[in-house]
C-alpha positions in Angstrom: 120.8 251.4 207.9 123.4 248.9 210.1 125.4 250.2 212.3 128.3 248.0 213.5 130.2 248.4 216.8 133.5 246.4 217.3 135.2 245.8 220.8 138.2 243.8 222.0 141.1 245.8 220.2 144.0 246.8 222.7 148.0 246.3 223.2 149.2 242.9 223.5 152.7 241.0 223.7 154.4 238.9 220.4 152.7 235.4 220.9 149.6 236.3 222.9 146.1 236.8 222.1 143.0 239.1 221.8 139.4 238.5 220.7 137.3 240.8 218.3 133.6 241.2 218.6 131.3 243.0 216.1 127.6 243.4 217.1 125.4 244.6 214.4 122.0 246.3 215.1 120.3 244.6 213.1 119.8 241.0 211.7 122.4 239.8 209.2 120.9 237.1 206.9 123.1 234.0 207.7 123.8 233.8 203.6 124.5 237.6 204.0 129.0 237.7 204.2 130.2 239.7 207.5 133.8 240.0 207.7 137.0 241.5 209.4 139.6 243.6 207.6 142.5 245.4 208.7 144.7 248.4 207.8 148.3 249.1 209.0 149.4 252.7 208.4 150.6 253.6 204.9 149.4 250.4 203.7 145.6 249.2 202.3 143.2 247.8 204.2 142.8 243.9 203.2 140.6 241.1 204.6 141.6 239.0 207.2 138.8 236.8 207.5 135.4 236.5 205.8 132.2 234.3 207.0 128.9 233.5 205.5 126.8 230.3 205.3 127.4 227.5 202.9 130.8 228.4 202.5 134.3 227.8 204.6 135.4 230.9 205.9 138.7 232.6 203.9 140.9 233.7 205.6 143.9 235.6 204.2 146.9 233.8 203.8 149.4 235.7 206.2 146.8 235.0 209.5 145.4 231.3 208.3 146.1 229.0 211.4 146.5 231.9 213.7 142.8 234.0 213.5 139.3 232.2 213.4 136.8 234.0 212.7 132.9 233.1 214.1 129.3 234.4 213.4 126.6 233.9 216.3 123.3 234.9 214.0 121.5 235.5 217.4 123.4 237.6 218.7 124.1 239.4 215.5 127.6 239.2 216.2 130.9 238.2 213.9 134.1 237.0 216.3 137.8 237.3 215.4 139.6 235.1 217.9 143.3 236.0 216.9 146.1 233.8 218.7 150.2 233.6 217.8 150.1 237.5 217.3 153.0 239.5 215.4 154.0 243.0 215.0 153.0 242.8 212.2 149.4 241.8 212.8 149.3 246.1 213.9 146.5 247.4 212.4 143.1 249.2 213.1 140.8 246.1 212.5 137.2 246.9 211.1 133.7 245.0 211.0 132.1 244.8 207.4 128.7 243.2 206.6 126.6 243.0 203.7 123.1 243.6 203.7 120.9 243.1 200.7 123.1 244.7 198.2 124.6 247.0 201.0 128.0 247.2 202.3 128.2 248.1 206.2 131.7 249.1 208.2 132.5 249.6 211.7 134.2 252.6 213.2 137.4 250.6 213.7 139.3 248.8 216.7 143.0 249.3 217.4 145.0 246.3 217.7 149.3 246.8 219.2 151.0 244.1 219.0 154.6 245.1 220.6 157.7 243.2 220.0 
């Protein structure tokens, strides 16, 4: 069993920035995908950004050049940095990994971004 605990969510000003942090407990293989999704309300949840080894990350087309997503194996830990916010970036953003054949998700992390 994984657990995954995210931190760094909050309310933040059009333009300005907030960093997402999701420490697993326990080791994610490097070749192993962790990722970050979000879900607005009344809408889906959809990636935002997915790492893993060997590849580039992906990120989805509406935050490419604004969110960059990390992985610190070490630490267990996946990083959102997320910079030129919108309101629409609003969401509750949630940690996935994949273990074995597995899929892991965080409780969730409320991001505001106010107009």
């Amino acid at each position: 069993q994984v657990q995954l605990v995210e931190s760094g969510g909050g309310l933040v000003q059009t333009g300005g920035s907030l960093g997402l942090s999701c420490v697993a407990s326990v080791s994610i293989h490097s070749s192993d995908p962790m990722a970050w999704y979000r879900q607005a309300p009344g809408k889906q949840r959809e990636l935002v950004a997915r790492i893993r080894s060997g590849r580039d990350p992906e990120y989805a087309d509406s935050v490419m050049g604004r969110f960059t997503i990390s992985r610190d194996n070490a630490k267990k830990t996946v990083y959102l940095r997320m910079n030129s916010l919108k309101p629409e970036d609003t969401a509750v953003y949630y940690c996935y990994a994949k273990r074995d054949t597995t899929a892991y998700w965080g409780q969730g992390t409320q991001v505001t971004v106010s107009s």
